[in-house]
PDB file of N, CA, C and O in Angstrom, chain B, residues numbered from 101:
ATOM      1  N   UNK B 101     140.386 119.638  53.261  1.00  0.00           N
ATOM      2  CA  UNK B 101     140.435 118.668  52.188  1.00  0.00           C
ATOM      3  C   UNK B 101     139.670 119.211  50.997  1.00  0.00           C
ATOM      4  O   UNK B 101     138.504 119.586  51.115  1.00  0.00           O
ATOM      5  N   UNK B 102     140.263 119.248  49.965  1.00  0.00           N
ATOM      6  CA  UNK B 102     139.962 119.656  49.008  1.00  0.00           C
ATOM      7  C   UNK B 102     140.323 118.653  47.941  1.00  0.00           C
ATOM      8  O   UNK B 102     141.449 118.209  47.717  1.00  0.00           O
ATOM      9  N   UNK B 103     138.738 118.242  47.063  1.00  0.00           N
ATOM     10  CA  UNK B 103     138.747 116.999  46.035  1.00  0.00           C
ATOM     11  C   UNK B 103     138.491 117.310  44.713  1.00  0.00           C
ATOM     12  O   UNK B 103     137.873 118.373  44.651  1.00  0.00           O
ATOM     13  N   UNK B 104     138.746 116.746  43.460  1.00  0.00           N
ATOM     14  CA  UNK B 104     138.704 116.895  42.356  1.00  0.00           C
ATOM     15  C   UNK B 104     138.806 115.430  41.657  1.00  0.00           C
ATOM     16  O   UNK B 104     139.568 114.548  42.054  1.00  0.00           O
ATOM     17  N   UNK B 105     137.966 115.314  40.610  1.00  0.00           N
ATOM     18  CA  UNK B 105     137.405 114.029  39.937  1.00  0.00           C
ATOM     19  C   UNK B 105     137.709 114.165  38.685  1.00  0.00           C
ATOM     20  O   UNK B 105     137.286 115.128  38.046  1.00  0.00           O
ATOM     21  N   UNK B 106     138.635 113.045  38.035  1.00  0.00           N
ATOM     22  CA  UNK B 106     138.473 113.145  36.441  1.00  0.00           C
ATOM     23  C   UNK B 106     137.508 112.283  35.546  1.00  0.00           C
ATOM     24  O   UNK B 106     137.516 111.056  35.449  1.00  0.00           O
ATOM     25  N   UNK B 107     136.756 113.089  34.973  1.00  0.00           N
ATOM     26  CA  UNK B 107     135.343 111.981  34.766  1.00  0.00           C
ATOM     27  C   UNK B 107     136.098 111.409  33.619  1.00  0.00           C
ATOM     28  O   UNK B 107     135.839 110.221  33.422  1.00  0.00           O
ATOM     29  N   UNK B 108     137.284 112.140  32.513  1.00  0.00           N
ATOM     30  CA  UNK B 108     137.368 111.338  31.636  1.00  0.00           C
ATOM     31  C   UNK B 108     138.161 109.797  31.831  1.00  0.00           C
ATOM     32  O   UNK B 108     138.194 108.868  31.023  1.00  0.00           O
ATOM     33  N   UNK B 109     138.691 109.875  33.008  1.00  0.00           N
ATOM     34  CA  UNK B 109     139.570 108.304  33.816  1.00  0.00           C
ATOM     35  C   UNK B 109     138.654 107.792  34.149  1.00  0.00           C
ATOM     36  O   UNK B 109     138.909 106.592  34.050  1.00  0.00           O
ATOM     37  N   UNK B 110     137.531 107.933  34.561  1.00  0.00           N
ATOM     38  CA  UNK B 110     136.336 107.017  35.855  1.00  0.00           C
ATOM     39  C   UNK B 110     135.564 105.980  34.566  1.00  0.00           C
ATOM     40  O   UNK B 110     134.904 106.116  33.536  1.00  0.00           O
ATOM     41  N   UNK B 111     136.108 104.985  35.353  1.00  0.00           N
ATOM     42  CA  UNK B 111     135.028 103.295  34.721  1.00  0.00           C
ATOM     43  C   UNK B 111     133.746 103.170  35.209  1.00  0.00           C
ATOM     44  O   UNK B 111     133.116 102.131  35.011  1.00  0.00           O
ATOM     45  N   UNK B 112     133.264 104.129  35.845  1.00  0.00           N
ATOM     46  CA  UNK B 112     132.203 103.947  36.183  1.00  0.00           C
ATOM     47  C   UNK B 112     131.683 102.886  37.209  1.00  0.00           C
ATOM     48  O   UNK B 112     130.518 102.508  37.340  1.00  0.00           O
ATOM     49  N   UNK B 113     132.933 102.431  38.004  1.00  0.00           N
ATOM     50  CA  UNK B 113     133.135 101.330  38.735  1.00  0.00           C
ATOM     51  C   UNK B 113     131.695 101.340  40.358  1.00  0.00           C
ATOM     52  O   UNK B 113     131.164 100.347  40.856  1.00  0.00           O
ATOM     53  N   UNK B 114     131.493 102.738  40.726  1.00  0.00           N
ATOM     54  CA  UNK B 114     130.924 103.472  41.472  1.00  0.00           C
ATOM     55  C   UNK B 114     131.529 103.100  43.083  1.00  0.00           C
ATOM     56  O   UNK B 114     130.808 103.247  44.070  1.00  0.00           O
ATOM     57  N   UNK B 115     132.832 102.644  43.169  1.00  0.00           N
ATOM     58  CA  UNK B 115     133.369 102.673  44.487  1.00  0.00           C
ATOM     59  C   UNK B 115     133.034 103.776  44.997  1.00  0.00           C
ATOM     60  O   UNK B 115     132.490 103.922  46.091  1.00  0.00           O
ATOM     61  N   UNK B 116     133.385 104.741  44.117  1.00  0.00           N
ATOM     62  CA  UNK B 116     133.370 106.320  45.458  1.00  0.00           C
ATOM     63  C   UNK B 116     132.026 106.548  45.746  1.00  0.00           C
ATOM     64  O   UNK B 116     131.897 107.177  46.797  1.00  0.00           O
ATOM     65  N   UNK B 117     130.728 106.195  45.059  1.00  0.00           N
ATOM     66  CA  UNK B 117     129.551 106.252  45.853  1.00  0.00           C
ATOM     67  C   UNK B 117     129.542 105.526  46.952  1.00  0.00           C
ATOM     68  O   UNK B 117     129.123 105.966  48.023  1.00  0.00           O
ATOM     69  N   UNK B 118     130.191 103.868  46.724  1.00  0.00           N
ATOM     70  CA  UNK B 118     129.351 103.264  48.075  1.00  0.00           C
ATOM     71  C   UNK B 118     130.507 103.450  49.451  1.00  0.00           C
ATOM     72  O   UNK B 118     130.221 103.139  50.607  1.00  0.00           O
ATOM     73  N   UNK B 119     131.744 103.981  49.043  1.00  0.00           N
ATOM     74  CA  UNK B 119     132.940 104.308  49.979  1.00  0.00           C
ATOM     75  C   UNK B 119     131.793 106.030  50.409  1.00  0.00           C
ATOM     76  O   UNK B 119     131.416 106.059  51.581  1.00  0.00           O
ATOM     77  N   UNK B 120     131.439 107.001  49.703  1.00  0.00           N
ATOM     78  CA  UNK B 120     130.855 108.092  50.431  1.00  0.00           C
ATOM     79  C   UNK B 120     130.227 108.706  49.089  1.00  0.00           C
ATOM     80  O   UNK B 120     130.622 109.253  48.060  1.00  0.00           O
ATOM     81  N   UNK B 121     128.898 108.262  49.748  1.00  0.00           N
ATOM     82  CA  UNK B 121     128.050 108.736  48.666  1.00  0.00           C
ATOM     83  C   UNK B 121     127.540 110.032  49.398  1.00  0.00           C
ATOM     84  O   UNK B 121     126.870 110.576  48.520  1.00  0.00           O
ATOM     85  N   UNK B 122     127.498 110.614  50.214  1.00  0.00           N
ATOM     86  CA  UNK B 122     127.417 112.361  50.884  1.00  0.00           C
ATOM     87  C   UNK B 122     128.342 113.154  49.845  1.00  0.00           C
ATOM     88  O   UNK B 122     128.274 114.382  49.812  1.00  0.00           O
ATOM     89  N   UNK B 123     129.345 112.340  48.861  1.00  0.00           N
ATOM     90  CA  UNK B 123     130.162 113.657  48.378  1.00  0.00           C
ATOM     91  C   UNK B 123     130.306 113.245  47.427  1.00  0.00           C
ATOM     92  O   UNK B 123     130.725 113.993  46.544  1.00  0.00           O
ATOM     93  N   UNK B 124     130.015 111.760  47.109  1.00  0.00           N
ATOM     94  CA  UNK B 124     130.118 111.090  45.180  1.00  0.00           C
ATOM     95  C   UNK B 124     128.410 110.629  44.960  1.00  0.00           C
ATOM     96  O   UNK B 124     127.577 110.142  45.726  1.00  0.00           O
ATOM     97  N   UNK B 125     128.386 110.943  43.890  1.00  0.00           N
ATOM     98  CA  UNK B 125     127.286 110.463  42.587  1.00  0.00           C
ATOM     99  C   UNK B 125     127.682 109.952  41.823  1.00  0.00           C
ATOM    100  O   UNK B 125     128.889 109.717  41.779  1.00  0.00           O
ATOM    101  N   UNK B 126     126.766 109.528  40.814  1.00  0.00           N
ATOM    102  CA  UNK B 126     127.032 108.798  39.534  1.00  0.00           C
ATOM    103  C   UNK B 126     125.927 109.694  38.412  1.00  0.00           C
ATOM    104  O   UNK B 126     124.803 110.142  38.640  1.00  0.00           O
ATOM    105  N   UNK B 127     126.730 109.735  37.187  1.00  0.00           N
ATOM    106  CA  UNK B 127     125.234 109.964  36.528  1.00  0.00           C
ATOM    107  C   UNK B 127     124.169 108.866  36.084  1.00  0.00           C
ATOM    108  O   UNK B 127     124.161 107.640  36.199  1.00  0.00           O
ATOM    109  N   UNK B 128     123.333 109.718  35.568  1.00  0.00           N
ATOM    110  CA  UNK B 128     122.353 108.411  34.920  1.00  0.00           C
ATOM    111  C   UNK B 128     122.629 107.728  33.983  1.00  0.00           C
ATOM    112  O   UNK B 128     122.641 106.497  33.951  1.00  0.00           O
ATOM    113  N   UNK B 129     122.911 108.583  33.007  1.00  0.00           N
ATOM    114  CA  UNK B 129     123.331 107.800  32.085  1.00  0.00           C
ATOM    115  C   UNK B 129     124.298 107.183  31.452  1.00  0.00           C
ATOM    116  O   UNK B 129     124.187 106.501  30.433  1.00  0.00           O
ATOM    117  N   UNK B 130     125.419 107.459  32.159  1.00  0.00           N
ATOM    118  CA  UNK B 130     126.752 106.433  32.263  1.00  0.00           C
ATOM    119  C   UNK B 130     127.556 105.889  32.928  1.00  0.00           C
ATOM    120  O   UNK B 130     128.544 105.279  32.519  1.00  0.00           O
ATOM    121  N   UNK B 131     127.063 106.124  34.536  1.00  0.00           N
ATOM    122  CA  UNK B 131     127.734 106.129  35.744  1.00  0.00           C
ATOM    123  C   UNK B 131     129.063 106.968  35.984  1.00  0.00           C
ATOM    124  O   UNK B 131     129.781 106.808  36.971  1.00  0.00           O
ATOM    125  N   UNK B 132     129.274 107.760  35.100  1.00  0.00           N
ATOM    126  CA  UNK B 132     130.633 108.369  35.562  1.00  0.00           C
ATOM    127  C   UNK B 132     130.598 109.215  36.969  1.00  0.00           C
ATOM    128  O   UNK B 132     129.643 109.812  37.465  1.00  0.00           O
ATOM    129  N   UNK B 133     131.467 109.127  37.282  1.00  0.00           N
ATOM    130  CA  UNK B 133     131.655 109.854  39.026  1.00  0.00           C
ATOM    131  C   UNK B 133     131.099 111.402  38.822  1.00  0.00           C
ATOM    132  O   UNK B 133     131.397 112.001  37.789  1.00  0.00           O
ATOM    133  N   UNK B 134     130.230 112.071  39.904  1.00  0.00           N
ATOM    134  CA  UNK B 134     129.675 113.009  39.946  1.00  0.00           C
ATOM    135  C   UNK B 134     130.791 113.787  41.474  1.00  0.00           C
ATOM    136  O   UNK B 134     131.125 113.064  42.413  1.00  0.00           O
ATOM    137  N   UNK B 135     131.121 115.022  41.416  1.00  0.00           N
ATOM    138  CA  UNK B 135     131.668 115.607  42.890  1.00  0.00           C
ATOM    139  C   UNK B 135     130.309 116.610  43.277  1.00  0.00           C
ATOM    140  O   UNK B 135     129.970 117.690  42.795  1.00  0.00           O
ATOM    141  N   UNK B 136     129.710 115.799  44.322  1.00  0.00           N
ATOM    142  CA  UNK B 136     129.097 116.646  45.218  1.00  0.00           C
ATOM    143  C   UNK B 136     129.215 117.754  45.989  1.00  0.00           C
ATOM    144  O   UNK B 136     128.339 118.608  46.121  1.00  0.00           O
ATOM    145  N   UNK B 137     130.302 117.755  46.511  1.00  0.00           N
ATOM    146  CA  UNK B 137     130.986 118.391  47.366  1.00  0.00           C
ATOM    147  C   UNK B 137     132.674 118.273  47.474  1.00  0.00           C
ATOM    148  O   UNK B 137     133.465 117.456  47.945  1.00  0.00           O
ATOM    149  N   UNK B 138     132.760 119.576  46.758  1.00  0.00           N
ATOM    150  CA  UNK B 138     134.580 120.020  46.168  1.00  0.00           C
ATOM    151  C   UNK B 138     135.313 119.837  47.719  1.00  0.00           C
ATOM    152  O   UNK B 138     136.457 119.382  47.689  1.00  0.00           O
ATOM    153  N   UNK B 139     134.762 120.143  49.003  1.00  0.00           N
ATOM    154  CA  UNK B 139     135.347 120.631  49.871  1.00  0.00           C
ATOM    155  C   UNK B 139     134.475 119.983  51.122  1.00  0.00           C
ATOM    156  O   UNK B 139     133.817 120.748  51.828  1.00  0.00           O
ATOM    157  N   UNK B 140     134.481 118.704  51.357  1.00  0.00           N
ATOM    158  CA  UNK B 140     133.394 117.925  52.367  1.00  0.00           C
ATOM    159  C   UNK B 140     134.229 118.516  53.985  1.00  0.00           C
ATOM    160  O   UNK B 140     135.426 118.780  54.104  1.00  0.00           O
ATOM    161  N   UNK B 141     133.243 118.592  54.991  1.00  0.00           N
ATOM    162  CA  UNK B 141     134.112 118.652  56.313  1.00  0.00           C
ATOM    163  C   UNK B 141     134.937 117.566  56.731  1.00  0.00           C
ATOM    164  O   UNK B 141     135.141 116.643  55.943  1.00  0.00           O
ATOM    165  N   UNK B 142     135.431 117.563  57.862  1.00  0.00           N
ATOM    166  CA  UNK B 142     136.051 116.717  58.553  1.00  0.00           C
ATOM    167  C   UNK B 142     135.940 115.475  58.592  1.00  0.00           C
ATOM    168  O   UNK B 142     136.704 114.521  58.441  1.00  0.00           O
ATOM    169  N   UNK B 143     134.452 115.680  58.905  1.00  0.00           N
ATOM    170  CA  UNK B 143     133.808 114.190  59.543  1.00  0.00           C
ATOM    171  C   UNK B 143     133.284 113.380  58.045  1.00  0.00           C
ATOM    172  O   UNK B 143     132.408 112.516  58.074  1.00  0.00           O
ATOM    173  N   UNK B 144     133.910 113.778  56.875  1.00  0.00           N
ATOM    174  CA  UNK B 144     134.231 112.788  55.821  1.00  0.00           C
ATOM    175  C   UNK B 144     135.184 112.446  55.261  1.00  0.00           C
ATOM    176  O   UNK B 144     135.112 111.928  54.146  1.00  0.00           O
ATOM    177  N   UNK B 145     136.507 112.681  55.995  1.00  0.00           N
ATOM    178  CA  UNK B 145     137.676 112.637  55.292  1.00  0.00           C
ATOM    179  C   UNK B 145     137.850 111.411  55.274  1.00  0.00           C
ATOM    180  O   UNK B 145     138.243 110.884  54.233  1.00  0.00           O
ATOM    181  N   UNK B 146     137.564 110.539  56.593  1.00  0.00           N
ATOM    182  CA  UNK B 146     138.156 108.556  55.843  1.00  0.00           C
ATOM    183  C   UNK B 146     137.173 108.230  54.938  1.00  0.00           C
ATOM    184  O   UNK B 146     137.505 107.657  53.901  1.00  0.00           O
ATOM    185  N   UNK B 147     136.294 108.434  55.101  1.00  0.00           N
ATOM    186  CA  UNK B 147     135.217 107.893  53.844  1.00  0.00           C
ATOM    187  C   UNK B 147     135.764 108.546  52.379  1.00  0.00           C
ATOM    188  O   UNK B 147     135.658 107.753  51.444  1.00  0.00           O
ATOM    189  N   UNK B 148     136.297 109.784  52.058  1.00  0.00           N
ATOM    190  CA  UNK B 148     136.595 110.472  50.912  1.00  0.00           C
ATOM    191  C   UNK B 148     138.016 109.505  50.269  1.00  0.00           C
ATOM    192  O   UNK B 148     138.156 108.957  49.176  1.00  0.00           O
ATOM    193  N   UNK B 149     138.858 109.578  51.358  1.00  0.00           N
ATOM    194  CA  UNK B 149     140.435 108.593  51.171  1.00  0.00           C
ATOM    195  C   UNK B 149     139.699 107.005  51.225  1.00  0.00           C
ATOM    196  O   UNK B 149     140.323 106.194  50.540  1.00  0.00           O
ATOM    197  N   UNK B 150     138.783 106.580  51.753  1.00  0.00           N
ATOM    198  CA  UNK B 150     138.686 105.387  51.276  1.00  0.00           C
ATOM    199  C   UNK B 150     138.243 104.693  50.086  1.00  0.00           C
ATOM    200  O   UNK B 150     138.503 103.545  49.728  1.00  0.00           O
ATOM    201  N   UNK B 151     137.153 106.052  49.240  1.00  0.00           N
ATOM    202  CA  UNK B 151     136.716 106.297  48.319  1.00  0.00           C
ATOM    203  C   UNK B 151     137.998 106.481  47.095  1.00  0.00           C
ATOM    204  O   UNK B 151     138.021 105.857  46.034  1.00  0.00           O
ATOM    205  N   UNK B 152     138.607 107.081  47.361  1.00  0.00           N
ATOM    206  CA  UNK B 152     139.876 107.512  46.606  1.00  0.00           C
ATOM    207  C   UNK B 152     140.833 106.050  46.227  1.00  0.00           C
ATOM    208  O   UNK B 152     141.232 105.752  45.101  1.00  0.00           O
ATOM    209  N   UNK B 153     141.016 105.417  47.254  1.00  0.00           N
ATOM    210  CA  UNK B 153     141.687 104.330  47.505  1.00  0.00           C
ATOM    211  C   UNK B 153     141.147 103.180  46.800  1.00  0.00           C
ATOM    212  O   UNK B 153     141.779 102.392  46.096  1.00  0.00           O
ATOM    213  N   UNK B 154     139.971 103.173  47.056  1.00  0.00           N
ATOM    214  CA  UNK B 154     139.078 101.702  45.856  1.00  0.00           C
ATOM    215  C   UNK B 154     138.972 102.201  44.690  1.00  0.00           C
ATOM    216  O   UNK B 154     138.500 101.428  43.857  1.00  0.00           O
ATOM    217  N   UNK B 155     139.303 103.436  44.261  1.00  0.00           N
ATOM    218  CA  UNK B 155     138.849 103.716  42.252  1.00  0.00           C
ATOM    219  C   UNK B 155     139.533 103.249  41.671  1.00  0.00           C
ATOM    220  O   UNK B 155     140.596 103.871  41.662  1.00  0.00           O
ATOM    221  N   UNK B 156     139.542 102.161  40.946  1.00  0.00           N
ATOM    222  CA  UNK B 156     140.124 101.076  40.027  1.00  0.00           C
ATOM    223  C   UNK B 156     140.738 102.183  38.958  1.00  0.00           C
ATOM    224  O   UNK B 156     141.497 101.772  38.080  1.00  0.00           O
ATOM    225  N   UNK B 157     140.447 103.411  39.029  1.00  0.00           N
ATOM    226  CA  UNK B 157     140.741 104.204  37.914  1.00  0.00           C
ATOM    227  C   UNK B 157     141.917 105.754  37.981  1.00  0.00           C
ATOM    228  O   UNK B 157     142.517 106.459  37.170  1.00  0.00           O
ATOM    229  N   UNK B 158     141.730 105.664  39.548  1.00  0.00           N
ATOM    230  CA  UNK B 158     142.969 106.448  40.163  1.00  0.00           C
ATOM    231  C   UNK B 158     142.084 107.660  39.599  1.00  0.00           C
ATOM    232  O   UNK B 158     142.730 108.652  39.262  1.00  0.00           O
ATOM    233  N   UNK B 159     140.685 107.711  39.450  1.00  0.00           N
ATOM    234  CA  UNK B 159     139.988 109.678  39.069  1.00  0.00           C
ATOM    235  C   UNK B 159     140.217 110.326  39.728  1.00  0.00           C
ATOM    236  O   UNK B 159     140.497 111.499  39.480  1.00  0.00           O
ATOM    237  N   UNK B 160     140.171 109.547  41.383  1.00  0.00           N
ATOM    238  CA  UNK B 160     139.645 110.712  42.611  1.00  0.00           C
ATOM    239  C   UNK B 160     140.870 111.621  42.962  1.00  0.00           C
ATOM    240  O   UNK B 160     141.747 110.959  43.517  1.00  0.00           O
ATOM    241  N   UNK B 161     141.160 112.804  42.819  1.00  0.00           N
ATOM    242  CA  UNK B 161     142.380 113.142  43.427  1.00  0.00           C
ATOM    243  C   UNK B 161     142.240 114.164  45.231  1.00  0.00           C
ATOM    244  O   UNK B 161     141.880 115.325  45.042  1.00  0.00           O
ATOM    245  N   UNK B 162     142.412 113.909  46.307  1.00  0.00           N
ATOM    246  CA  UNK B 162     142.869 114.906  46.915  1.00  0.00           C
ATOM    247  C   UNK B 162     143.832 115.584  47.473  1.00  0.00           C
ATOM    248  O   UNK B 162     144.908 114.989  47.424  1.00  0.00           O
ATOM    249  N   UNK B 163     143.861 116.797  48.085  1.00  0.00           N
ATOM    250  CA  UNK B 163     144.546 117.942  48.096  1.00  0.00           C
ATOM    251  C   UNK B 163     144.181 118.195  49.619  1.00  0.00           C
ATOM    252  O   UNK B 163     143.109 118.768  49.817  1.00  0.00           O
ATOM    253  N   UNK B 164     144.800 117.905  50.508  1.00  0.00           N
ATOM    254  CA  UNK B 164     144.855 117.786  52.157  1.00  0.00           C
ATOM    255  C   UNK B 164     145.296 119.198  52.546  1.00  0.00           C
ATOM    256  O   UNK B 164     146.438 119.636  52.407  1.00  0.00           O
ATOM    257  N   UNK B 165     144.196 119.888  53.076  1.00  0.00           N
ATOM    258  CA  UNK B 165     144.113 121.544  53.212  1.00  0.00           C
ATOM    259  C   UNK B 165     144.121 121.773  54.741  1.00  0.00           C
ATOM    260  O   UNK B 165     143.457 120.980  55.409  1.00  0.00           O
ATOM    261  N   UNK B 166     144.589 122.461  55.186  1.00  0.00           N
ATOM    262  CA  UNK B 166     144.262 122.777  57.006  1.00  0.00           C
ATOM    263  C   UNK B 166     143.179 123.424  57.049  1.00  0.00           C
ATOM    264  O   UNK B 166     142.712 123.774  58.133  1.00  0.00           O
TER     265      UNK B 166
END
């Protein structure tokens, strides 16, 4: 799994922190979505798609890699 974030789409809503904050941030000073981790293991992929799934803003994109 391989992820990519468009900060200029993100409302700053911060779903993808509290869906998986191990691989989303926010900044300080505007909340826009931060990518922690381009390429999280396994054992975060429903948290990453559930994260993806609540962004009111459609930023989160992934790319489902073997």
């Amino acid at each position: 799994m391989e992820i990519a974030v468009d900060q200029d789409k993100c409302v700053s809503s911060g779903q993808c922190v509290l869906n998986a904050g191990e691989v989303f941030d926010q900044r300080d000073d505007d909340g826009v979505v931060e990518l922690l981790t381009p390429a999280p293991g396994p054992e975060y992929a429903e948290q990453v798609r559930a994260a993806a799934a609540a962004c009111p803003a459609l930023a989160i994109h992934i790319e489902e890699t073997e």
